[in-house]
C-alpha positions as CSV (number, residue, x, y, z in Angstrom):
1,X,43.9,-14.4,6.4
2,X,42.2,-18.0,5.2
3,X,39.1,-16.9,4.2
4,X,37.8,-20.6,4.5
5,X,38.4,-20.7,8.0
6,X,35.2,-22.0,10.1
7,X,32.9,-19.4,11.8
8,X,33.4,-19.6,14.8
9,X,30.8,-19.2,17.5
10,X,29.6,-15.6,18.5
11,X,30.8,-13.9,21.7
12,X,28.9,-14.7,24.7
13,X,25.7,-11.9,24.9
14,X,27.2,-10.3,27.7
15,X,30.3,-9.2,26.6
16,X,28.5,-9.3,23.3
17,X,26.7,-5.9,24.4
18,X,29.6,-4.4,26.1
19,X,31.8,-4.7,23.6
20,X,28.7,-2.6,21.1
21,X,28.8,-0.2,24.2
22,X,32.5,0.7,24.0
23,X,32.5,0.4,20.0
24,X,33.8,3.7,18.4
25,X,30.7,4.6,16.0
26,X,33.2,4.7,13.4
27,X,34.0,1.1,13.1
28,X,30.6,1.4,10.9
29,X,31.4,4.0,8.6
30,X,34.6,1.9,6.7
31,X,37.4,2.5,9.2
32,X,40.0,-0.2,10.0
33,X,41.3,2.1,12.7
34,X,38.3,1.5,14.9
35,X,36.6,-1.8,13.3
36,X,37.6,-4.4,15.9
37,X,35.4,-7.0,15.1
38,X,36.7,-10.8,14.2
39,X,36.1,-11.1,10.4
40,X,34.7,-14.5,11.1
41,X,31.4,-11.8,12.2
42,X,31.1,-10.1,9.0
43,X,31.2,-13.9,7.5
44,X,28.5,-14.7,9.3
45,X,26.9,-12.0,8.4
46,X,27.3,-12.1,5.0
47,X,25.7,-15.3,4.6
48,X,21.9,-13.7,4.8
49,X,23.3,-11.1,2.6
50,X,24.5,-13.5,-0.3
51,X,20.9,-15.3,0.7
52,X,19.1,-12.5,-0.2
53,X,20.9,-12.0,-4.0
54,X,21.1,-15.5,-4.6
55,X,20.0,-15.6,-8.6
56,X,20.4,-11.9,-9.2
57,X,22.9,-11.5,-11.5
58,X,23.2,-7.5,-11.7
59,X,22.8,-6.2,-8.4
60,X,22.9,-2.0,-7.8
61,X,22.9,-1.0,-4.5
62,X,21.1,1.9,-3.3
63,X,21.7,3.2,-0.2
64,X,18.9,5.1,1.4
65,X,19.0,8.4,3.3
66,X,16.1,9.7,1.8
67,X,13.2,7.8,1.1
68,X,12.7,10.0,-2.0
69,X,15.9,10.2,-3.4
70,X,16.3,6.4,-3.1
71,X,12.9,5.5,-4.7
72,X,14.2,7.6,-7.7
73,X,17.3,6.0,-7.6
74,X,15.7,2.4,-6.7
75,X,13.2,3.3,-10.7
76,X,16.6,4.1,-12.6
77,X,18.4,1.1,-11.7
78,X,15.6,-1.0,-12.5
79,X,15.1,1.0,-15.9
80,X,18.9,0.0,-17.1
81,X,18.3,-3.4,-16.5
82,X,20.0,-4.2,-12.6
83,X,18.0,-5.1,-9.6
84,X,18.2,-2.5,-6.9
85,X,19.6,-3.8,-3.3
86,X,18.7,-1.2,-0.9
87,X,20.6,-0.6,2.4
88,X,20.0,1.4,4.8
89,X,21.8,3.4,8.5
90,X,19.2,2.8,11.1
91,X,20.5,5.7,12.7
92,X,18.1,7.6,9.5
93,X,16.0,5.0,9.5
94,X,14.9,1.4,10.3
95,X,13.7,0.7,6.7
96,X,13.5,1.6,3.2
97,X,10.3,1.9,0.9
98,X,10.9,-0.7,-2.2
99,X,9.8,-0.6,-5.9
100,X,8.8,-3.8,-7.3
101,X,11.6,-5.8,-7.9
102,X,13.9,-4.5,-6.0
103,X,15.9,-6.5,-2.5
104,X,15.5,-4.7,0.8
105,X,18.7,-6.1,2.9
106,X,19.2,-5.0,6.5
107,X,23.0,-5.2,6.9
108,X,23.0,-4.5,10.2
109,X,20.6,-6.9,11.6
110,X,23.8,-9.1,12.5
111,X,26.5,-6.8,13.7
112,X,24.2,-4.6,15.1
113,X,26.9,-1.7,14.6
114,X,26.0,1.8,16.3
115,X,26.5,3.6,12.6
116,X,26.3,1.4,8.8
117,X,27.8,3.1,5.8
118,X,27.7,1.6,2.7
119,X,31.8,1.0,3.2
120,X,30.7,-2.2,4.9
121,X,28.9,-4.3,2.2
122,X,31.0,-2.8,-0.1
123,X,34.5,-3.8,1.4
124,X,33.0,-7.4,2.0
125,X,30.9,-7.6,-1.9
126,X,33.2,-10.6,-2.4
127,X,31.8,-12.3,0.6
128,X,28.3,-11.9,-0.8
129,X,27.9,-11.4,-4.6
130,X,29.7,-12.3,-7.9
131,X,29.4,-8.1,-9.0
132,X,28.4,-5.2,-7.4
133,X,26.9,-1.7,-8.7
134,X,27.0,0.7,-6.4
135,X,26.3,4.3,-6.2
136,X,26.5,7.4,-4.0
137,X,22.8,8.3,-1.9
138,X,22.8,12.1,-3.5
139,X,24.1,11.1,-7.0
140,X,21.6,11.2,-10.1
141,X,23.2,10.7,-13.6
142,X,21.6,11.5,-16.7
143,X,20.3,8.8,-18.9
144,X,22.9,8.5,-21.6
145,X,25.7,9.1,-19.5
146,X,24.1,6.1,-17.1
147,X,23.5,4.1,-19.5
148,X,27.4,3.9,-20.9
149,X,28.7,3.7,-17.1
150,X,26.2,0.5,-16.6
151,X,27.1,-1.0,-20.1
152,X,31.3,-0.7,-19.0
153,X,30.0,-2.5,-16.0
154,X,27.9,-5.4,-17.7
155,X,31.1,-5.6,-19.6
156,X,33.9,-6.1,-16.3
157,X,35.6,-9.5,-16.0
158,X,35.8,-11.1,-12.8
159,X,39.3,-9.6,-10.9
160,X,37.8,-6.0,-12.6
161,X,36.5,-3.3,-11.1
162,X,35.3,0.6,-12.0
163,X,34.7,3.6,-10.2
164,X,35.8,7.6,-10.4
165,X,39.0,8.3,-10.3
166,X,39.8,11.6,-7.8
167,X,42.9,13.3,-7.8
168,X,41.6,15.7,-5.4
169,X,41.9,19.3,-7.7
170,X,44.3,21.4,-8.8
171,X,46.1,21.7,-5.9
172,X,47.0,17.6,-5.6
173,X,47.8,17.2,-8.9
174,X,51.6,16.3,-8.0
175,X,50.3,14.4,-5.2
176,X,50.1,11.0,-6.4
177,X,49.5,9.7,-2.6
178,X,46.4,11.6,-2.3
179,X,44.7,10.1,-5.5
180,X,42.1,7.7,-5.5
181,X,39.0,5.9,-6.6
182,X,36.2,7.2,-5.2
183,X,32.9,5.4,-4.7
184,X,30.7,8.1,-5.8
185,X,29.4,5.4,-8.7
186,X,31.4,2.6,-9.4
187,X,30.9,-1.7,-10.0
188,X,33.2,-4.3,-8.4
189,X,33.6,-8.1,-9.1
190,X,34.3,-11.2,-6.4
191,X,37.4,-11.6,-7.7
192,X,38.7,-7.9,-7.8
193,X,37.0,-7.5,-4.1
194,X,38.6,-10.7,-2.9
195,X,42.1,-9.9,-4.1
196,X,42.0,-6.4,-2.8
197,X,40.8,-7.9,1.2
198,X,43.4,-10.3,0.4
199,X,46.4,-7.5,0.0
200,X,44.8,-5.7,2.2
201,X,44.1,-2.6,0.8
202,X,40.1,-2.2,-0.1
203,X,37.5,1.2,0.0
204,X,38.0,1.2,3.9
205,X,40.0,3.8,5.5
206,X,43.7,3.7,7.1
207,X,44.8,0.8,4.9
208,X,48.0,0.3,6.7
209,X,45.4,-0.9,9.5
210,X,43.9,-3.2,7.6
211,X,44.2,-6.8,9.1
212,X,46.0,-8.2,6.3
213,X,48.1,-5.4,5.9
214,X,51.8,-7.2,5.3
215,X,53.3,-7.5,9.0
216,X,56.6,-5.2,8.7
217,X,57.2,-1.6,9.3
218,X,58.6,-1.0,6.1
219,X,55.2,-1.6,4.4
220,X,53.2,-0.3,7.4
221,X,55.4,3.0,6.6
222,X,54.6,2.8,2.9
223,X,51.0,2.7,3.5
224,X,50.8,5.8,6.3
225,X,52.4,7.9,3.4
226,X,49.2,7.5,1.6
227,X,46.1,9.8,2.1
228,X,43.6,8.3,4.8
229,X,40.4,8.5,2.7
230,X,38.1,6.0,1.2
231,X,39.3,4.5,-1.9
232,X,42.7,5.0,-1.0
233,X,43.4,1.1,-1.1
234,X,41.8,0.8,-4.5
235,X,44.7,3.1,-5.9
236,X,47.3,0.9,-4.0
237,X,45.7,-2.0,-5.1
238,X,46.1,-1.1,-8.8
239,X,49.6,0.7,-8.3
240,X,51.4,-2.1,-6.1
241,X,49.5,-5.2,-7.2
242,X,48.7,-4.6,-10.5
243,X,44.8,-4.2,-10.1
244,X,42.7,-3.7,-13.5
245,X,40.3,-0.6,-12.2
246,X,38.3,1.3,-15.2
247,X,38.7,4.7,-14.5
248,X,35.1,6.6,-14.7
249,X,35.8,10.4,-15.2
250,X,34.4,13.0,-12.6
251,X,33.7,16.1,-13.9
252,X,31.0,14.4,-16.2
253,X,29.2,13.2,-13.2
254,X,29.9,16.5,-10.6
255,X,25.5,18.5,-12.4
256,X,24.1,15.5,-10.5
257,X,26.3,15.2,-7.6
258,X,24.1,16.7,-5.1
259,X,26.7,17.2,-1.7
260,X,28.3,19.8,-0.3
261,X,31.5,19.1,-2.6
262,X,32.5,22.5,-4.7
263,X,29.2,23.7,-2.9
264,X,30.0,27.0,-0.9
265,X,26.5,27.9,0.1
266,X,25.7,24.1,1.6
267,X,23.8,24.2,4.7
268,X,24.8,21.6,7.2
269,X,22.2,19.8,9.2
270,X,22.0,17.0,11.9
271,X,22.0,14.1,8.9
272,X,21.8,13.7,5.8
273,X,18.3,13.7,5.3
274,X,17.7,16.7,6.1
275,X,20.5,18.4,4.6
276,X,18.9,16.6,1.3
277,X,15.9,18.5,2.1
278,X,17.4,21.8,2.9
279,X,19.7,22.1,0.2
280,X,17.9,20.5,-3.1
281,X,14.8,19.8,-4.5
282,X,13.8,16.6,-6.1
283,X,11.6,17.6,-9.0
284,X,13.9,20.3,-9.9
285,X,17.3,18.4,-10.0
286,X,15.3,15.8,-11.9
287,X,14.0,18.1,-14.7
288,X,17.4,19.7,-14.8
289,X,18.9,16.1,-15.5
290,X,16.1,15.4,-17.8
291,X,14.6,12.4,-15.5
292,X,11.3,13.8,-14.8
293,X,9.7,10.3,-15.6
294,X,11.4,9.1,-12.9
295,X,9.9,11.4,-10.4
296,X,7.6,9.7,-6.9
């Protein structure tokens, strides 16, 4: 796909709005299999979004689901040295609060998508920012470990990229299909970002969907092979065209991982937020980790 090609003018509003209408909610969560809009959109888009970072040179996003959580997160990121750029899902909320310093950017404000997951700005940093930090909504780190992770990613090259390598347990160990890179904490570059939309394999799921997946079935077939997930396409792209990815290790990072991964007695909710609230408490997980100064 020519990535220089000239954006062309948006839909008429008409069909505009019944196109959102008859969107599957999942084109916002990082799914080629349901993200039917003309990338020309997302280019668009992406203009207010390299606006906004224009000068920053170490950009962390934060994505919030919990205003709490994501002012902690928001104080740490600024304590390393990066600038936090927050995002948010208006379907949790419409804003985020904002320490001093750091970039509020309301991704959706343009493609208006009925769900935003961090997969979008993510997939697209190239089209927006020279490197990205990034980090899961419900993942604190403690300080020396955080501060090694953010000095590998001062460190990446443009074409480089890090994040946690997942081989999915015990179980798919042999599997080599099912392993990738997980965004649970991780950095990417233009170029490395670029290169992956190129080949056609980035964080989004159902790579062999991917609009600049190779048109033949024999590479179509490869790609179906492969696990569905997120991050998927960041292990192609380093097994089939040579990708440099730093591998950041998991089980290091699993104490602050608070999800319902490896958690048996996790108690669902109707979003995130509240599951956040149901399941963990702030102060507590912060003294544990020993980032107490950090606390609202």
């Amino acid at each position: 796909m020519n990535l220089s090609v000239r954006i062309g003018q948006v839909k008429g509003s008409n069909e505009f709005i019944q196109n959102q209408r008859r969107e599957d909610p999942r084109a916002g969560t990082g799914n080629w299999a349901y993200f039917s809009r003309p990338i020309e959109e997302v280019m668009e888009a992406a203009q207010s979004w390299a606006e906004s970072v224009s000068g920053i040179q170490k950009p962390w996003l934060c994505w919030n689901v919990h205003d709490d959580w994501c002012l902690v997160q928001q104080k740490i990121v600024s304590h390393l040295g990066w600038t936090p750029i927050v995002g948010w899902d208006p379907n949790l909320c419409k804003s985020a609060p904002i320490i001093s310093g750091a970039v509020p950017i309301d991704f959706n404000s343009h493609l208006k998508l009925k769900v935003m997951w961090p997969h979008v700005p993510l997939e697209f940093a190239f089209m927006w920012t020279e490197k990205l930090a990034f980090w899961h909504a419900d993942l604190l780190v403690r300080l020396p470990k955080l501060k090694k992770i953010a000095d590998l990613f001062e460190r990446l090259k443009d074409g480089e990229m890090a994040a946690v390598l997942s081989r999915g347990g015990f179980r798919n160990l042999l599997n080599l299909r099912s392993h990738r890179y997980w965004e649970l904490i991780g950095c990417t570059t233009k170029g490395a970002s670029k290169s992956q939309f190129e080949h056609g394999c980035g964080w989004w799921r159902h790579i062999w969907k991917h609009p600049n997946c190779p048109n033949n079935e024999k590479e179509r077939d490869r790609r179906r092979k492969y696990y569905y997930d997120h991050g998927i396409g960041i292990m192609y792209w380093k097994r089939h065209y040579k990708g440099k990815v730093y591998s950041i290790p998991l089980r290091p990072l699993l104490e602050g991982h608070f999800s319902e991964v490896g958690n048996p007695k996790y108690r669902k909710a109707s979003c995130k937020t509240e599951e956040l609230n149901k399941n963990f408490n702030l102060n507590q997980a912060l003294e544990a980790l020993d980032l107490v100064e950090f606390a609202r």
